[in-house]
C-alpha atoms as an extended CHARMM CRD file, in Angstrom:
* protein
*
       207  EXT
         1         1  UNK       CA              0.0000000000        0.0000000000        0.0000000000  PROA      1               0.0000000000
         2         2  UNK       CA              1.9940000000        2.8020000000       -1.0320000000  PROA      2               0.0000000000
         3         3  UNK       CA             -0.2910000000        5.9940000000        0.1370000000  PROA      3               0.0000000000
         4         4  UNK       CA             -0.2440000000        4.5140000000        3.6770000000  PROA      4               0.0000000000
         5         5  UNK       CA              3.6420000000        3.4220000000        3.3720000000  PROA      5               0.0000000000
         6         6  UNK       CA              4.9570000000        7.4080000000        2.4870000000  PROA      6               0.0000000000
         7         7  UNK       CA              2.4280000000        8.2610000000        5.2690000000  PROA      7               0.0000000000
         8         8  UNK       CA              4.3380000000        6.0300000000        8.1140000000  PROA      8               0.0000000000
         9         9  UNK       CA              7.4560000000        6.9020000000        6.8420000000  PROA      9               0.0000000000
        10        10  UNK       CA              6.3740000000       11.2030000000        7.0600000000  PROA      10              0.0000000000
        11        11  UNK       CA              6.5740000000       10.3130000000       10.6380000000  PROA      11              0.0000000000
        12        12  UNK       CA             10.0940000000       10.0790000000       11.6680000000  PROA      12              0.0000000000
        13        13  UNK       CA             10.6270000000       13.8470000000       11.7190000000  PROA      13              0.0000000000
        14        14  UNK       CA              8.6580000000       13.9400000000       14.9070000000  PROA      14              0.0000000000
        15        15  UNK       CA              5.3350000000       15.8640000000       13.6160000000  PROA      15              0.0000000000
        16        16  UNK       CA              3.0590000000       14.6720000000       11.4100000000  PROA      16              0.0000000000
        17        17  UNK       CA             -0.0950000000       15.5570000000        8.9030000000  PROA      17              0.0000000000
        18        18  UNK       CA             -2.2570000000       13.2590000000        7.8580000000  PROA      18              0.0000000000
        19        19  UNK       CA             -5.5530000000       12.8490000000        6.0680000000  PROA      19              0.0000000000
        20        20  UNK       CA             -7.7070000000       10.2270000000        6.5000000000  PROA      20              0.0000000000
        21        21  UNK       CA             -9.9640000000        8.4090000000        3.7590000000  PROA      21              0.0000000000
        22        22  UNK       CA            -13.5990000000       10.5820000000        2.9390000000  PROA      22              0.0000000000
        23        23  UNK       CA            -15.3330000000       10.5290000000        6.0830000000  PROA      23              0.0000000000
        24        24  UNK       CA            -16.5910000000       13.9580000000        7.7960000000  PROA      24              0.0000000000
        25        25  UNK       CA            -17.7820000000       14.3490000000       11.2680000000  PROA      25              0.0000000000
        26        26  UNK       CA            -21.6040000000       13.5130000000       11.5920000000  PROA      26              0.0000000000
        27        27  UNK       CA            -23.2320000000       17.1450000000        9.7760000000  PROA      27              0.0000000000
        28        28  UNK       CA            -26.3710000000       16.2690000000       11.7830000000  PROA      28              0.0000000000
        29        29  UNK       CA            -24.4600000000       16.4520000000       15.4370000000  PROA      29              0.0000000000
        30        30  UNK       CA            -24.2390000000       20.8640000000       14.7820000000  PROA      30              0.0000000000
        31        31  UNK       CA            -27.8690000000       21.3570000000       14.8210000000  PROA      31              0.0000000000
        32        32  UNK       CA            -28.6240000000       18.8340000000       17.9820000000  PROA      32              0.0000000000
        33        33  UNK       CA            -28.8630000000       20.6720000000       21.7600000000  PROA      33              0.0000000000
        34        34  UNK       CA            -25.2220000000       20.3530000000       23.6930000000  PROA      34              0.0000000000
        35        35  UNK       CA            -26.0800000000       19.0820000000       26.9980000000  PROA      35              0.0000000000
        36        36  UNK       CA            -23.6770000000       18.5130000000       29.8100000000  PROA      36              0.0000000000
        37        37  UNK       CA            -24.0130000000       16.6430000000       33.1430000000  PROA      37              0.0000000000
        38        38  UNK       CA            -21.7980000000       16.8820000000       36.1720000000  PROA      38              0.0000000000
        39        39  UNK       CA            -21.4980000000       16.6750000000       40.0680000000  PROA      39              0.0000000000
        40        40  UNK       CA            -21.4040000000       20.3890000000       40.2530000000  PROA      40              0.0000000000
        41        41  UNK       CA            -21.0720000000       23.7130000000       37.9720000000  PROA      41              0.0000000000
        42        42  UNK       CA            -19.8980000000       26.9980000000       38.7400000000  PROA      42              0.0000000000
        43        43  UNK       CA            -20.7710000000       30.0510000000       36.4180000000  PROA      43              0.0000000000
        44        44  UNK       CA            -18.5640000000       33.0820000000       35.9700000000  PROA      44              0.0000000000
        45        45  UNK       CA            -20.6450000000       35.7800000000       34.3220000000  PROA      45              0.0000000000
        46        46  UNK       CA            -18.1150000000       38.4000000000       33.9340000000  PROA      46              0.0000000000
        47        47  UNK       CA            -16.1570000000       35.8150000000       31.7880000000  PROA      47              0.0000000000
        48        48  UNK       CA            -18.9750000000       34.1620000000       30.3830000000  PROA      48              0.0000000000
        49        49  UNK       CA            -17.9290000000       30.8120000000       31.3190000000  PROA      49              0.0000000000
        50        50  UNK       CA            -19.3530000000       27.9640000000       33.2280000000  PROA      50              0.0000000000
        51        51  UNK       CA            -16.7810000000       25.2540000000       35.2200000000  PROA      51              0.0000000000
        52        52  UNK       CA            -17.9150000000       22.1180000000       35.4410000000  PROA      52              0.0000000000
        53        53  UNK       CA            -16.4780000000       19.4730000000       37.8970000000  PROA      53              0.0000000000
        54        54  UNK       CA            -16.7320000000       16.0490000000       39.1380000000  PROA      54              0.0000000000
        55        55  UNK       CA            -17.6820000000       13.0440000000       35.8040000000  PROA      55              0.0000000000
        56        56  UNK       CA            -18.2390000000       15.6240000000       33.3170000000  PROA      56              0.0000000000
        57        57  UNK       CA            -20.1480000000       14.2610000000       30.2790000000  PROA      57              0.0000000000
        58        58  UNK       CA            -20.7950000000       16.6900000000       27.1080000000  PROA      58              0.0000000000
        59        59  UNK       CA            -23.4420000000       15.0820000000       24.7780000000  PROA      59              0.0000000000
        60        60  UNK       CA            -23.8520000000       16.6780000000       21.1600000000  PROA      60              0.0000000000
        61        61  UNK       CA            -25.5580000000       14.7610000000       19.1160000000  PROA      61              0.0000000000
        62        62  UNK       CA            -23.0530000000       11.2290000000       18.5720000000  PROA      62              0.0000000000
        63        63  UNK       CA            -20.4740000000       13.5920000000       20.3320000000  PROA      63              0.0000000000
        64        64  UNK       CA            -19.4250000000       12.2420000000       23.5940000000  PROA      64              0.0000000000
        65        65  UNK       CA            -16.6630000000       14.1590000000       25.5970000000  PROA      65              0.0000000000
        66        66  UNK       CA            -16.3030000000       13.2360000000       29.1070000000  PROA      66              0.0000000000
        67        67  UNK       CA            -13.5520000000       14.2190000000       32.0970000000  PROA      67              0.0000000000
        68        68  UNK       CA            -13.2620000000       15.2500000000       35.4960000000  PROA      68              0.0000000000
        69        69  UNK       CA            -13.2690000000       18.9090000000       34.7850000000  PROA      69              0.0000000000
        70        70  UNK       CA            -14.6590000000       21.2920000000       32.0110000000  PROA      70              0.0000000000
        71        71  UNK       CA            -14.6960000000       24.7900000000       31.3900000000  PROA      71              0.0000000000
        72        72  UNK       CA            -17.4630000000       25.8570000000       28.7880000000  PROA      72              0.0000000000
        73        73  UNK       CA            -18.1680000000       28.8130000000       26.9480000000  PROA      73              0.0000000000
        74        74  UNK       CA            -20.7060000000       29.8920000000       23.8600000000  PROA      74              0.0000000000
        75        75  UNK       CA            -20.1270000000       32.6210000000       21.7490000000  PROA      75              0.0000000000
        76        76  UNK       CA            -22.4230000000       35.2700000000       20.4460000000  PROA      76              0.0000000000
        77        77  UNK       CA            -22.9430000000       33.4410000000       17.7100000000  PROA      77              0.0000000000
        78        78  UNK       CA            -24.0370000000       30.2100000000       19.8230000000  PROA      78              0.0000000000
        79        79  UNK       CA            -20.7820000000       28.0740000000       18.8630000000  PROA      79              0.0000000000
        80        80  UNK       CA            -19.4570000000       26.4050000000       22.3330000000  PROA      80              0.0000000000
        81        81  UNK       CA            -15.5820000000       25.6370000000       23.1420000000  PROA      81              0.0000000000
        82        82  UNK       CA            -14.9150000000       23.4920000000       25.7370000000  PROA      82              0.0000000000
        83        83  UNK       CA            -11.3850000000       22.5900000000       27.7880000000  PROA      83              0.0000000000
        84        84  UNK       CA            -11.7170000000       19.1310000000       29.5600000000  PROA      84              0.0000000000
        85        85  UNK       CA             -9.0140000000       17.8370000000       32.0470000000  PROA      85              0.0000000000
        86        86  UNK       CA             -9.0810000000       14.1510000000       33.0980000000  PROA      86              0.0000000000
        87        87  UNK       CA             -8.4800000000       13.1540000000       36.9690000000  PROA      87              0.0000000000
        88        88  UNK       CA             -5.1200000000       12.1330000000       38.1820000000  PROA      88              0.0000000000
        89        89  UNK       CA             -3.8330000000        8.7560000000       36.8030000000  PROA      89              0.0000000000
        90        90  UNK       CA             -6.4610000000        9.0500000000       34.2980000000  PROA      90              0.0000000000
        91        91  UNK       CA             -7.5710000000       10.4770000000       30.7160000000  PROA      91              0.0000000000
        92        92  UNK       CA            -10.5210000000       12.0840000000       29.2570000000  PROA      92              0.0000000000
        93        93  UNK       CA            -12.3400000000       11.0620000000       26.2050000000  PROA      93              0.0000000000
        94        94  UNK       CA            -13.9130000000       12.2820000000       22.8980000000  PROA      94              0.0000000000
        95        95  UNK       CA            -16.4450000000       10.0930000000       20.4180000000  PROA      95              0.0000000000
        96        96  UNK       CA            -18.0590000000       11.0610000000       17.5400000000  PROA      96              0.0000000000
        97        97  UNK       CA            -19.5790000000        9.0720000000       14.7670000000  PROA      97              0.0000000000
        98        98  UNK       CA            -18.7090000000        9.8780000000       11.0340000000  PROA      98              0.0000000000
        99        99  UNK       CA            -20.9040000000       10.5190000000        8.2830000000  PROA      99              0.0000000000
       100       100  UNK       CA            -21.2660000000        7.2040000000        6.1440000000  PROA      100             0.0000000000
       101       101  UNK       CA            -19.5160000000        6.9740000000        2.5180000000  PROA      101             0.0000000000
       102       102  UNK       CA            -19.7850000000        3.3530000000        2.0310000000  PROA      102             0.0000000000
       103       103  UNK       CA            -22.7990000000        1.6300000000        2.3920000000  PROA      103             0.0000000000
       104       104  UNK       CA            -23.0460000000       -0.5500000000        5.8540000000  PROA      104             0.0000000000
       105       105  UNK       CA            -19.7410000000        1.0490000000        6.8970000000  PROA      105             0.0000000000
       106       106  UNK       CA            -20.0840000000        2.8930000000       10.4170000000  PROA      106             0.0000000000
       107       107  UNK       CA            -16.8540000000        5.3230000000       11.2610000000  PROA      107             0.0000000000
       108       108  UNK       CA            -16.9670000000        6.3390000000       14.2320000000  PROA      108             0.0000000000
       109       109  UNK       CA            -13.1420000000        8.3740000000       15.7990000000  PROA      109             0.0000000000
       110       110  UNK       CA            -12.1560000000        7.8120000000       19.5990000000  PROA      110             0.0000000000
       111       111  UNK       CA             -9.6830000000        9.7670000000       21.3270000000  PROA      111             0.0000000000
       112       112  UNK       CA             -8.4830000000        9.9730000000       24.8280000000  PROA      112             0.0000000000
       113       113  UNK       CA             -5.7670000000       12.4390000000       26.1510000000  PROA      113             0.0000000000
       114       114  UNK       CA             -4.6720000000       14.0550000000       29.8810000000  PROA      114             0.0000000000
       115       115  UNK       CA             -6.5800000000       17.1780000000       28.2460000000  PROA      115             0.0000000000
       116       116  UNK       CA             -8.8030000000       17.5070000000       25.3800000000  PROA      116             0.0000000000
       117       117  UNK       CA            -10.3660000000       21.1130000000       23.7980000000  PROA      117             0.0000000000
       118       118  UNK       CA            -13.3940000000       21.1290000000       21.9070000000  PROA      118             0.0000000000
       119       119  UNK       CA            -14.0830000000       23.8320000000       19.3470000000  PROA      119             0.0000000000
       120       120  UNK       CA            -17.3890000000       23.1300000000       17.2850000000  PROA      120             0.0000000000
       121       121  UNK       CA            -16.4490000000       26.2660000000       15.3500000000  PROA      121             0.0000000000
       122       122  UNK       CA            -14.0300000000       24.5330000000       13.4750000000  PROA      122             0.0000000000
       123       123  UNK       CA            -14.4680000000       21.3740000000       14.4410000000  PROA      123             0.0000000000
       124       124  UNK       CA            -11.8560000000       20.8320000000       15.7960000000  PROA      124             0.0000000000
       125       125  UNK       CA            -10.8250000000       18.4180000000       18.7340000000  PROA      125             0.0000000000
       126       126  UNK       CA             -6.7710000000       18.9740000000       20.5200000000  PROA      126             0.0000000000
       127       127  UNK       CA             -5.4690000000       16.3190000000       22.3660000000  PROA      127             0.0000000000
       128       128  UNK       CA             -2.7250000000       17.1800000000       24.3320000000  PROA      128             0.0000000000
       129       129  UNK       CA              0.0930000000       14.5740000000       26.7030000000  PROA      129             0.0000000000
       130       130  UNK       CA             -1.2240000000       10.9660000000       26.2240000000  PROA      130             0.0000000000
       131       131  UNK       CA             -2.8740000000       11.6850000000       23.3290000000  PROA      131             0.0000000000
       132       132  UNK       CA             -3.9450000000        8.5300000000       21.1560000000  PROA      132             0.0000000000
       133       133  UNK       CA             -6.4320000000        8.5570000000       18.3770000000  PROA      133             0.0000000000
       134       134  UNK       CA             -8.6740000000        5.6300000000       17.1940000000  PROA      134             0.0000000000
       135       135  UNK       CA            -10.6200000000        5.2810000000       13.7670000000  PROA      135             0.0000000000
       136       136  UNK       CA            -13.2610000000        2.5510000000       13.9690000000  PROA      136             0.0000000000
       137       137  UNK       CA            -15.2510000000        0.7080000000       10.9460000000  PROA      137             0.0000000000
       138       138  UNK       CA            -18.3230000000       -0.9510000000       12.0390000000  PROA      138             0.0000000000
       139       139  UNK       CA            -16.5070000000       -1.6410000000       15.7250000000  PROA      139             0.0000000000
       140       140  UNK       CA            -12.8650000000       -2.7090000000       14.1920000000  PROA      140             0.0000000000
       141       141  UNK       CA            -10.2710000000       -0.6580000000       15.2120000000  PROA      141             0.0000000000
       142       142  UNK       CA             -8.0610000000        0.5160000000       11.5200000000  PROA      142             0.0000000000
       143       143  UNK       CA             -6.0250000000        3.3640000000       12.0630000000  PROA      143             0.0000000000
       144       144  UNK       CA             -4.4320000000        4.1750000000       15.3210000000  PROA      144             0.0000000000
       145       145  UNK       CA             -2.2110000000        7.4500000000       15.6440000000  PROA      145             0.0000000000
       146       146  UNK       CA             -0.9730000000        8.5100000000       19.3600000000  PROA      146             0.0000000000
       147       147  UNK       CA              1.3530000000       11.7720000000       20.4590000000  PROA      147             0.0000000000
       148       148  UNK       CA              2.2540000000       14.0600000000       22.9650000000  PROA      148             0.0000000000
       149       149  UNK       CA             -0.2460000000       16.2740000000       20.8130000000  PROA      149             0.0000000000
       150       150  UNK       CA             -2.6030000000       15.5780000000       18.2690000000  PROA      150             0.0000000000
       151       151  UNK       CA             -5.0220000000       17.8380000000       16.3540000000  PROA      151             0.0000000000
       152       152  UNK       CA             -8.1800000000       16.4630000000       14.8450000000  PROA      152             0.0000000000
       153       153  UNK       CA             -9.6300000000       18.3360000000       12.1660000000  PROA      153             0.0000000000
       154       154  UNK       CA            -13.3650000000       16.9470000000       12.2800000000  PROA      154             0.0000000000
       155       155  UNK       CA            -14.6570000000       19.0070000000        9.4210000000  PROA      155             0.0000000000
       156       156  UNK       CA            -11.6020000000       17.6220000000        6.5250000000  PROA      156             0.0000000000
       157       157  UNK       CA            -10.3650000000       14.4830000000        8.3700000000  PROA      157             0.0000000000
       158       158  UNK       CA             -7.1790000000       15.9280000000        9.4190000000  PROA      158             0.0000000000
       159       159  UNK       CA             -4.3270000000       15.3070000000       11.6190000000  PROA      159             0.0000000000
       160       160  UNK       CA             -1.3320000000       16.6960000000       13.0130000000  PROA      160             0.0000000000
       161       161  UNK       CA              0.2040000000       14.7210000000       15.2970000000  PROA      161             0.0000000000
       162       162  UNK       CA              3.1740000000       15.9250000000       17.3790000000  PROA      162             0.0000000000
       163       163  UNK       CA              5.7550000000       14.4580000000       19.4350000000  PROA      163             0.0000000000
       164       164  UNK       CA              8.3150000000       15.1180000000       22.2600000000  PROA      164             0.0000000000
       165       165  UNK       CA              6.6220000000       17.4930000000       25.7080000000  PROA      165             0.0000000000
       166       166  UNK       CA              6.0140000000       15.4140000000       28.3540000000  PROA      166             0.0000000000
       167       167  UNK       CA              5.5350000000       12.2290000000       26.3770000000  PROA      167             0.0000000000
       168       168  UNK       CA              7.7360000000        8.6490000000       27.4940000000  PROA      168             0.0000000000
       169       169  UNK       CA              7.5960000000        8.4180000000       23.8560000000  PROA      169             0.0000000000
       170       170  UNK       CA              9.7870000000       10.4390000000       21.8990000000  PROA      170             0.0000000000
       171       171  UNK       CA              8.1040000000        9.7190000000       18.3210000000  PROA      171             0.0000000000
       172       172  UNK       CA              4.1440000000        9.5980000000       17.1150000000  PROA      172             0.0000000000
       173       173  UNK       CA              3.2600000000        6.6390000000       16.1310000000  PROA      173             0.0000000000
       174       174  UNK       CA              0.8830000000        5.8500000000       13.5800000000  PROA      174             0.0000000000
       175       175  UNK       CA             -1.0380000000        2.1560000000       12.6240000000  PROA      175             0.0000000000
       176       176  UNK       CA             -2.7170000000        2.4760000000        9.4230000000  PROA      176             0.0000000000
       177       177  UNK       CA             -4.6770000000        0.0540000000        8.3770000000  PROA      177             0.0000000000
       178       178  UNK       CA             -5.7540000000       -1.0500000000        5.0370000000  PROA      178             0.0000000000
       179       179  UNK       CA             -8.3550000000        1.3250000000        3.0020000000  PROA      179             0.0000000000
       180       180  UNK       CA            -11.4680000000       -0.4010000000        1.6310000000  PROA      180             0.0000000000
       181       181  UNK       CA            -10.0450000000       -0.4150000000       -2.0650000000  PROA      181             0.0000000000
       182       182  UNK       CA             -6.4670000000       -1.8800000000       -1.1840000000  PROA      182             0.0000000000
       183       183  UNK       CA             -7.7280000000       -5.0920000000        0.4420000000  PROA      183             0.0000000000
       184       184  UNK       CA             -7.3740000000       -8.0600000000       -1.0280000000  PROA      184             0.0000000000
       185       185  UNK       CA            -10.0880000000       -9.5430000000       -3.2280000000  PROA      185             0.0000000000
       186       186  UNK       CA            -11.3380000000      -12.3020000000       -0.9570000000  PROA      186             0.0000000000
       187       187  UNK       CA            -11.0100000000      -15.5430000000       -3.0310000000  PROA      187             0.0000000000
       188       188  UNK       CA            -13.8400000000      -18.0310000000       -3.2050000000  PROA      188             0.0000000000
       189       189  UNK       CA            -13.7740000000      -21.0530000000       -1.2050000000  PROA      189             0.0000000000
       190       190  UNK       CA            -12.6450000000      -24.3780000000       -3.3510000000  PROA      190             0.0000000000
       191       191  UNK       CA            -16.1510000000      -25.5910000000       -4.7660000000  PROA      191             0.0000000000
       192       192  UNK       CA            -16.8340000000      -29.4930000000       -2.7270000000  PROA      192             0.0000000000
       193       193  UNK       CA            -16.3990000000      -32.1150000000       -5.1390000000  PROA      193             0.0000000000
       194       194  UNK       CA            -19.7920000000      -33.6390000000       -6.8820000000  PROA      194             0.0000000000
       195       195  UNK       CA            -21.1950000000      -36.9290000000       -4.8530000000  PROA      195             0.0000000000
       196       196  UNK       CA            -21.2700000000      -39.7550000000       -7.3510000000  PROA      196             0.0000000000
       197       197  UNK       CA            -24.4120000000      -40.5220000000       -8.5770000000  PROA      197             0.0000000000
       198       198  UNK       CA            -26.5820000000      -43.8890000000       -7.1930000000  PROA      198             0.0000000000
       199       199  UNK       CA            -27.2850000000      -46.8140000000       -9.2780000000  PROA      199             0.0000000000
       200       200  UNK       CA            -30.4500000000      -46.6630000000      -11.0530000000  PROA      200             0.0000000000
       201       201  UNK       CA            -33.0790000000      -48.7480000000       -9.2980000000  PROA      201             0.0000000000
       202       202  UNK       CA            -32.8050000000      -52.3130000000      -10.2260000000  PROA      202             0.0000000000
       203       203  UNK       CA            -29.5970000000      -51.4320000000      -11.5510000000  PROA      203             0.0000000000
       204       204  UNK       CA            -27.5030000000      -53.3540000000       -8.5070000000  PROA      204             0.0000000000
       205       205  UNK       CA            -27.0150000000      -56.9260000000       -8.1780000000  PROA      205             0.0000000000
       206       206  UNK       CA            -29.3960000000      -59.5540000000       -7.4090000000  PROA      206             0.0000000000
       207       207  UNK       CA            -29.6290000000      -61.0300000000       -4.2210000000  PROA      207             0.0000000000
């Protein structure tokens, strides 16, 4: 596979940008309600921003973002950011199913990081120490891309991956897996071999 071969090998110089096959983040998820859940939520009015603490869960639509802190804001024009921190020894998380281009093909993207910022803007998602990115079809993990720092581009199925910061590992790392039109042709099964056919009756030998 020689797209996804000069893609792995774009990765040694520590920062990466990739584009993954068609798929767009879900169009329907911008016009559902953003709803958020959480043991408690302070709101600053002079800043316009509400903190939210303790399980944090942000539904939008198939957009799932959960932590153990969130700070979340709206613009005049209704658009809502959001910065999510996980709790200690642990990461927070991002979902989102794509919008289909193959028939009976569900994408959906995963993503889990120390912190994770949400603009629905530009649809964008940054994952920042820890960061590790997962593209499913129909369930089955195929790409896998992880970072000190990755940016997801929702809206052109983007991302720039970054390493180094506080990461053990000093390299991204990507695991691409096969697109739909580079797999293999699955070959047919051997056909079974023909039974013989029975005598015809009265055919056989007399008793």
């Amino acid at each position: 596979m020689k797209s996804a071969a000069l893609a792995a090998l774009s990765l040694l110089a520590g920062a990466s940008c990739l584009v993954a096959p068609g798929a767009r983040a879900e169009k329907a998820d911008r016009a559902q309600p953003t709803v958020i859940v959480a043991d408690h939520q302070t709101v600053d009015d002079l800043k316009q921003i509400s903190v939210f603490t303790g399980h944090v869960v942000l539904t939008k639509g198939t957009i799932r973002i959960t932590g153990e802190r969130m700070e979340y804001r709206e613009d005049p024009e209704g658009y809502q950011y959001a910065v999510v921190t996980a709790a200690p020894e642990s990461l927070a998380t991002f979902h989102e199913r794509r919008d289909p281009t193959h028939p009976g093909i569900e994408e959906t993207i995963d993503g889990v990081a120390e912190r994770i910022e949400y603009d629905n803007k530009a649809d964008m998602v940054r994952l920042f120490t820890r960061a590790i990115v997962r593209r499913f079809e129909n369930g089955r993990s195929r790409d896998e891309f992880s970072g000190d720092k990755i940016f997801y581009d929702a809206r052109n199925s983007h991302y720039d991956l970054t390493a180094g910061g506080s990461s053990p590992n000093p390299r991204v790392t990507a695991r691409i897996g096969p697109r739909l039109g580079d797999a293999p042709a699955k070959e047919e099964p051997p056909k079974p071999a023909e039974a013989p056919k029975s005598a015809e009756p009265g055919g056989g030998a007399s008793k």
